[in-house]
C-alpha atoms as an extended CHARMM CRD file, in Angstrom:
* protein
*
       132  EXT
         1         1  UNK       CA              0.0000000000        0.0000000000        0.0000000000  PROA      1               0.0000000000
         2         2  UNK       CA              1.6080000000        3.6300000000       -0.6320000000  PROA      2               0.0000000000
         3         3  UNK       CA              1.9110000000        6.1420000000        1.9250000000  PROA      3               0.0000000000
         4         4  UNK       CA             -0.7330000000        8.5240000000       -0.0500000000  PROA      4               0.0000000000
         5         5  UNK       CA             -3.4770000000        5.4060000000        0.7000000000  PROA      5               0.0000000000
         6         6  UNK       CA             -2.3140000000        4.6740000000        3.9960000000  PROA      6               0.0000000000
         7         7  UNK       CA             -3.0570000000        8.4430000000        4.6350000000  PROA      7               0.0000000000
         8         8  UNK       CA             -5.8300000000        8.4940000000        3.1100000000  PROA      8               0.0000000000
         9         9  UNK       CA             -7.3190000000        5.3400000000        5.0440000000  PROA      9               0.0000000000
        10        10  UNK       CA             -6.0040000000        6.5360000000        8.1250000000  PROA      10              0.0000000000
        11        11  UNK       CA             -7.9180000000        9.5610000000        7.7600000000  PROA      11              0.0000000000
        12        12  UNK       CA            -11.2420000000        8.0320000000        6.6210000000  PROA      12              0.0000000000
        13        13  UNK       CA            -11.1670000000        5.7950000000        9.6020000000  PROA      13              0.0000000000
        14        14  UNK       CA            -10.1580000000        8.9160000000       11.9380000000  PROA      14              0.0000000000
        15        15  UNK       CA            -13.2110000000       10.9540000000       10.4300000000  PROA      15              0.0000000000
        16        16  UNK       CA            -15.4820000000        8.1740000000       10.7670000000  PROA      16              0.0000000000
        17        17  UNK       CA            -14.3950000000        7.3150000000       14.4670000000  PROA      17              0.0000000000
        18        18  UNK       CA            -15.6240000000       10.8500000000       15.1670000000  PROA      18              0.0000000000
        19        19  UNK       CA            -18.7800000000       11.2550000000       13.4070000000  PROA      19              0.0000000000
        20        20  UNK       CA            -20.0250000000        8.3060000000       14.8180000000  PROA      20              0.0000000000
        21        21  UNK       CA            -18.8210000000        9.7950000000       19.1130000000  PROA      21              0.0000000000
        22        22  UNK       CA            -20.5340000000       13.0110000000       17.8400000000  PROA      22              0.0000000000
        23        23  UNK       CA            -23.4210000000       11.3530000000       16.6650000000  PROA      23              0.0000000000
        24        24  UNK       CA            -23.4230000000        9.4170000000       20.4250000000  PROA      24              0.0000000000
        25        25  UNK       CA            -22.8520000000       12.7080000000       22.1320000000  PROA      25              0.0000000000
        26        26  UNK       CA            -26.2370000000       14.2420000000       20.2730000000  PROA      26              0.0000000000
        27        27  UNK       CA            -28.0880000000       11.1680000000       20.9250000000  PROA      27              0.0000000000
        28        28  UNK       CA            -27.2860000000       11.3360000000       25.0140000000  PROA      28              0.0000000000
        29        29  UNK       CA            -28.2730000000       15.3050000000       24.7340000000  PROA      29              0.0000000000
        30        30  UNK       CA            -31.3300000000       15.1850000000       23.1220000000  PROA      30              0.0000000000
        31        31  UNK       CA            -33.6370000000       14.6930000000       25.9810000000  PROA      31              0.0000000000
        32        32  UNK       CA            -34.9770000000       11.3590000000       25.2750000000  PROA      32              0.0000000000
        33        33  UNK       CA            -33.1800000000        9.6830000000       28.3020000000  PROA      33              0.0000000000
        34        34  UNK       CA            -35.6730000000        9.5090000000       30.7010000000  PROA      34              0.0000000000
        35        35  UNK       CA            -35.5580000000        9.7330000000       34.6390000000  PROA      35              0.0000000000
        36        36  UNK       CA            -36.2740000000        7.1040000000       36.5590000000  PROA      36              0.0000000000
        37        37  UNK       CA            -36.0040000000        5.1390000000       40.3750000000  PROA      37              0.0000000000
        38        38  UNK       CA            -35.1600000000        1.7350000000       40.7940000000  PROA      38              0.0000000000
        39        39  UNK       CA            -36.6210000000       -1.0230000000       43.1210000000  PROA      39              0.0000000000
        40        40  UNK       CA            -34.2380000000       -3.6280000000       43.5000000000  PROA      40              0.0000000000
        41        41  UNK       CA            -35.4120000000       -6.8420000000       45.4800000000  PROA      41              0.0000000000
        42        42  UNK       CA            -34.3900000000      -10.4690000000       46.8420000000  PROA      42              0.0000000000
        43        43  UNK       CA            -37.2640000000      -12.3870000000       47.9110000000  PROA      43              0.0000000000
        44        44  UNK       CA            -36.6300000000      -14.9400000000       50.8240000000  PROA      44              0.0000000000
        45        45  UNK       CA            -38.1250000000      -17.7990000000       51.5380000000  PROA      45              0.0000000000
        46        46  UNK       CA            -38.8570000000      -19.1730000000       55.2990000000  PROA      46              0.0000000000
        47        47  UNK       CA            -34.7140000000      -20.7710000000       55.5880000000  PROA      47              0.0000000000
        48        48  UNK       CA            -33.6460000000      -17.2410000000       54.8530000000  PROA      48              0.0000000000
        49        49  UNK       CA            -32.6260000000      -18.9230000000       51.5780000000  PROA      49              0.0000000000
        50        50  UNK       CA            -33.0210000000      -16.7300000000       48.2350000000  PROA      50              0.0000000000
        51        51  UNK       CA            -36.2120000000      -18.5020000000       46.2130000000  PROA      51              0.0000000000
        52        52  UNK       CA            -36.3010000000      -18.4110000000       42.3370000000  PROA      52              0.0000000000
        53        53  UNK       CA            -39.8880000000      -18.2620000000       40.7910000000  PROA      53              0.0000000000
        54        54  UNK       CA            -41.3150000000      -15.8710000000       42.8450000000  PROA      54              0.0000000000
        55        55  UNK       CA            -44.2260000000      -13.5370000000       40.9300000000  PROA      55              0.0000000000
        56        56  UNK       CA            -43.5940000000      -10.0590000000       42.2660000000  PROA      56              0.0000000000
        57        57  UNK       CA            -46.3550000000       -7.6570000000       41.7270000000  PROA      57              0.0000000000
        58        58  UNK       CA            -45.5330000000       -3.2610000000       42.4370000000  PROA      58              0.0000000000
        59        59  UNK       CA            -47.8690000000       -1.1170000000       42.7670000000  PROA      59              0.0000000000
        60        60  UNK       CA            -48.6670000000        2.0450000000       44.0550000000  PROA      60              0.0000000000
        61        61  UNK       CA            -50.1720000000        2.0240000000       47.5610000000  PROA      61              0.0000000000
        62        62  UNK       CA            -53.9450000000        3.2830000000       47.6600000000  PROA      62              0.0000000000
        63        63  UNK       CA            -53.9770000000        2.6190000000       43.5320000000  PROA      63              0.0000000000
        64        64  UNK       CA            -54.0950000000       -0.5870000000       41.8240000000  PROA      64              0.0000000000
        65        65  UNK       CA            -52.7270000000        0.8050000000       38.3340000000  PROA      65              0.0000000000
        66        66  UNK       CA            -50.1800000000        1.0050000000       37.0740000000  PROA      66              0.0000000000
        67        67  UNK       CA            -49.0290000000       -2.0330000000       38.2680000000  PROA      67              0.0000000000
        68        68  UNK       CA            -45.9140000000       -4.0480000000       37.1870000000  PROA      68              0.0000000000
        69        69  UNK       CA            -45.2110000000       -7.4380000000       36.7060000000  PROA      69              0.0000000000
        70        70  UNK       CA            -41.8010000000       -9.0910000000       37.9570000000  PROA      70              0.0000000000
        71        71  UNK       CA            -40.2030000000      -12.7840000000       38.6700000000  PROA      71              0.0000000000
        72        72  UNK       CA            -37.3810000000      -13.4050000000       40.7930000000  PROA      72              0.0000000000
        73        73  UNK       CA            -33.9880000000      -15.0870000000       39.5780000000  PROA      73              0.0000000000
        74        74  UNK       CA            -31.8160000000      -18.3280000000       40.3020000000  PROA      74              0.0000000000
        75        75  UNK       CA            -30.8200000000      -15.6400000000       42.8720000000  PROA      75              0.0000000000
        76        76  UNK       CA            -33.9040000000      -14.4900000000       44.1110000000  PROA      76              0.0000000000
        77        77  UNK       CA            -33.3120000000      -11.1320000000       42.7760000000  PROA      77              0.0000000000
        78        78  UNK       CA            -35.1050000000       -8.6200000000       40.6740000000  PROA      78              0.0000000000
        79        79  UNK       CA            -35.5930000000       -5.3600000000       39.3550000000  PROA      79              0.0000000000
        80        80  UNK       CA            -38.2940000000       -2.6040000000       38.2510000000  PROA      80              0.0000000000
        81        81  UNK       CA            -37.7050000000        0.9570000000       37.0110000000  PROA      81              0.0000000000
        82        82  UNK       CA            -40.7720000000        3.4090000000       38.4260000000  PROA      82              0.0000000000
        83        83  UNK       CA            -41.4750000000        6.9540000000       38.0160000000  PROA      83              0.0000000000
        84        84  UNK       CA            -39.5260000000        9.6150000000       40.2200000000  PROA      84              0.0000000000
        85        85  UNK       CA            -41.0280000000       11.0840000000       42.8180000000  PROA      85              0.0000000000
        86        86  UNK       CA            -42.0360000000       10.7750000000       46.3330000000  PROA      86              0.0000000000
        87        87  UNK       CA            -43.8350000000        7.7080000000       46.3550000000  PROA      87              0.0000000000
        88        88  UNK       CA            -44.9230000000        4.6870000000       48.2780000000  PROA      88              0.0000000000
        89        89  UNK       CA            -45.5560000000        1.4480000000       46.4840000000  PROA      89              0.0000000000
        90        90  UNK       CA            -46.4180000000       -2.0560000000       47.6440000000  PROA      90              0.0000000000
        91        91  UNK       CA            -44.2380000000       -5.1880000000       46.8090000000  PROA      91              0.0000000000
        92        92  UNK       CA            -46.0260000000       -8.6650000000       47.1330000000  PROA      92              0.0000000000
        93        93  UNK       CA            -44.7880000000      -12.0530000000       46.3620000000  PROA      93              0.0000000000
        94        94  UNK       CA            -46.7560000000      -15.3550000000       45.2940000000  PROA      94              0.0000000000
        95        95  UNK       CA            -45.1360000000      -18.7070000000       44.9740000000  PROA      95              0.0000000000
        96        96  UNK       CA            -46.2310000000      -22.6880000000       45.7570000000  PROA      96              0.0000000000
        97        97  UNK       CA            -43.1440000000      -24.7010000000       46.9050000000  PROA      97              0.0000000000
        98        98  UNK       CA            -43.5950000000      -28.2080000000       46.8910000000  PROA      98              0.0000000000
        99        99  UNK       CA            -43.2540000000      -30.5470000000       49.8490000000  PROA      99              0.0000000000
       100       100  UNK       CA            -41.5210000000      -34.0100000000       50.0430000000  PROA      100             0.0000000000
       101       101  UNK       CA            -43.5770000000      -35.6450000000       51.8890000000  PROA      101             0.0000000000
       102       102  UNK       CA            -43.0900000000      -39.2460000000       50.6320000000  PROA      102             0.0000000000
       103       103  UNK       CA            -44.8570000000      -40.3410000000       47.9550000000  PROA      103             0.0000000000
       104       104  UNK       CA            -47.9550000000      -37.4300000000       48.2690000000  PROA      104             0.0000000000
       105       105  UNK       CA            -47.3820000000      -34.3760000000       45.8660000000  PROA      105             0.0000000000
       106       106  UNK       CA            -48.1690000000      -31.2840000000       48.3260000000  PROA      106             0.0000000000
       107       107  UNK       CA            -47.6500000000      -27.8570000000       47.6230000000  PROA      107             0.0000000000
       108       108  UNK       CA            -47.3100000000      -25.0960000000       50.4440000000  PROA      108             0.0000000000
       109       109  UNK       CA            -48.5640000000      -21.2620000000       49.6310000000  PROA      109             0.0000000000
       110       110  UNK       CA            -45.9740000000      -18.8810000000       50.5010000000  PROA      110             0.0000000000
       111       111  UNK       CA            -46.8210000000      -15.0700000000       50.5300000000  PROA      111             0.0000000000
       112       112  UNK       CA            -45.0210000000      -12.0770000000       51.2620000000  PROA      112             0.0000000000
       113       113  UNK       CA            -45.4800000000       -8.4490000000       51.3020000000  PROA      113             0.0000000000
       114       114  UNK       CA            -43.4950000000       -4.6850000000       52.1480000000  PROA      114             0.0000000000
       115       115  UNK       CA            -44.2890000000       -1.1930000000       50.9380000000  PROA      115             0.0000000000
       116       116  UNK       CA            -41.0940000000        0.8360000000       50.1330000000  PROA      116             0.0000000000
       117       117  UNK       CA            -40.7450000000        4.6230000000       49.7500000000  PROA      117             0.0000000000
       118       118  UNK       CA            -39.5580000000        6.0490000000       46.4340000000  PROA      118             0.0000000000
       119       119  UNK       CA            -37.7080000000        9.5140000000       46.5730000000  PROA      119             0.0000000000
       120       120  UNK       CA            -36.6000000000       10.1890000000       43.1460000000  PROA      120             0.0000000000
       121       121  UNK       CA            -34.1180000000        8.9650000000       41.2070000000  PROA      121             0.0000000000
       122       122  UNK       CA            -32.5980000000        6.3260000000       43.4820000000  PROA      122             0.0000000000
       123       123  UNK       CA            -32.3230000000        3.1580000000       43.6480000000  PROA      123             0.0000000000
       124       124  UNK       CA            -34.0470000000        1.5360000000       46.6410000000  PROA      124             0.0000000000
       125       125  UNK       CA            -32.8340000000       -2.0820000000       47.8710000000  PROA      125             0.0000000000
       126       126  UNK       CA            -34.9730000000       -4.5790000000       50.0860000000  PROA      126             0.0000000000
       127       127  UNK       CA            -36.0160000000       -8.0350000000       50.7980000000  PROA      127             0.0000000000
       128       128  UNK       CA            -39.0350000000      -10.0150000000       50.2570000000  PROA      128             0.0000000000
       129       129  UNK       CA            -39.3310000000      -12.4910000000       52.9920000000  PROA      129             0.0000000000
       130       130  UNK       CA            -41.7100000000      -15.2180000000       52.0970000000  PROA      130             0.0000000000
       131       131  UNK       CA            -44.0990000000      -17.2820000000       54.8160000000  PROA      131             0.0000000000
       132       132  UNK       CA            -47.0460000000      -19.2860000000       54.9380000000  PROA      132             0.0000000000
């Protein structure tokens, strides 16, 4: 390759490494990122052991909409980004666990349930514990 293409390639690739961080740049400044606060939850089960499975309904307490839909992980964990704002909202868990009970198939109810407070943009952890 002569030095005149090597230039020229090395400049192409320098111009196009920064129209595409200015075209980033206007992307993150045009206002379309929106605000939000995070709820970030374990749920528990009655060994203080982290349960997978769990169906996690938030909502807002004293309103039943909007209301958001969630599911723990292998970890127990999960997530939901909410509105800003001083707010309370209600966290409540739903799984059946089966028992081993020899050869009968029985399934126990577990149920849990907090309200957290919501500043503004935070992010807010807490656990779910789980009982019968």
């Amino acid at each position: 390759m002569s030095t005149d293409r090597r230039r020229r390639a090395i400049a192409t690739a320098l111009w196009l490494a920064l129209l595409g961080s200015g075209s980033f740049a206007y992307a993150a400044c045009d206002g379309k990122q929106k605000d939000y606060g995070l709820l970030f939850g374990t749920a528990y089960g009655p060994n203080d052991l982290p349960i997978f499975g769990v169906r996690i309904t938030i909502h807002p307490v004293g309103k039943k909409h909007p209301s958001y839909d969630q599911q723990s992980d292998h970890r127990g964990e999960f997530a939901q980004r909410l509105p800003p704002g001083p707010c309370d909202y209600l966290v409540t868990g739903d799984i059946e666990v089966p028992i081993e009970n020899g050869k009968a198939k029985k399934k126990k109810h577990l149920k849990g349930e907090t309200t957290v407070h919501l500043d503004g943009q935070e992010r807010r952890d807490f656990s779910l514990h789980m009982k019968e």
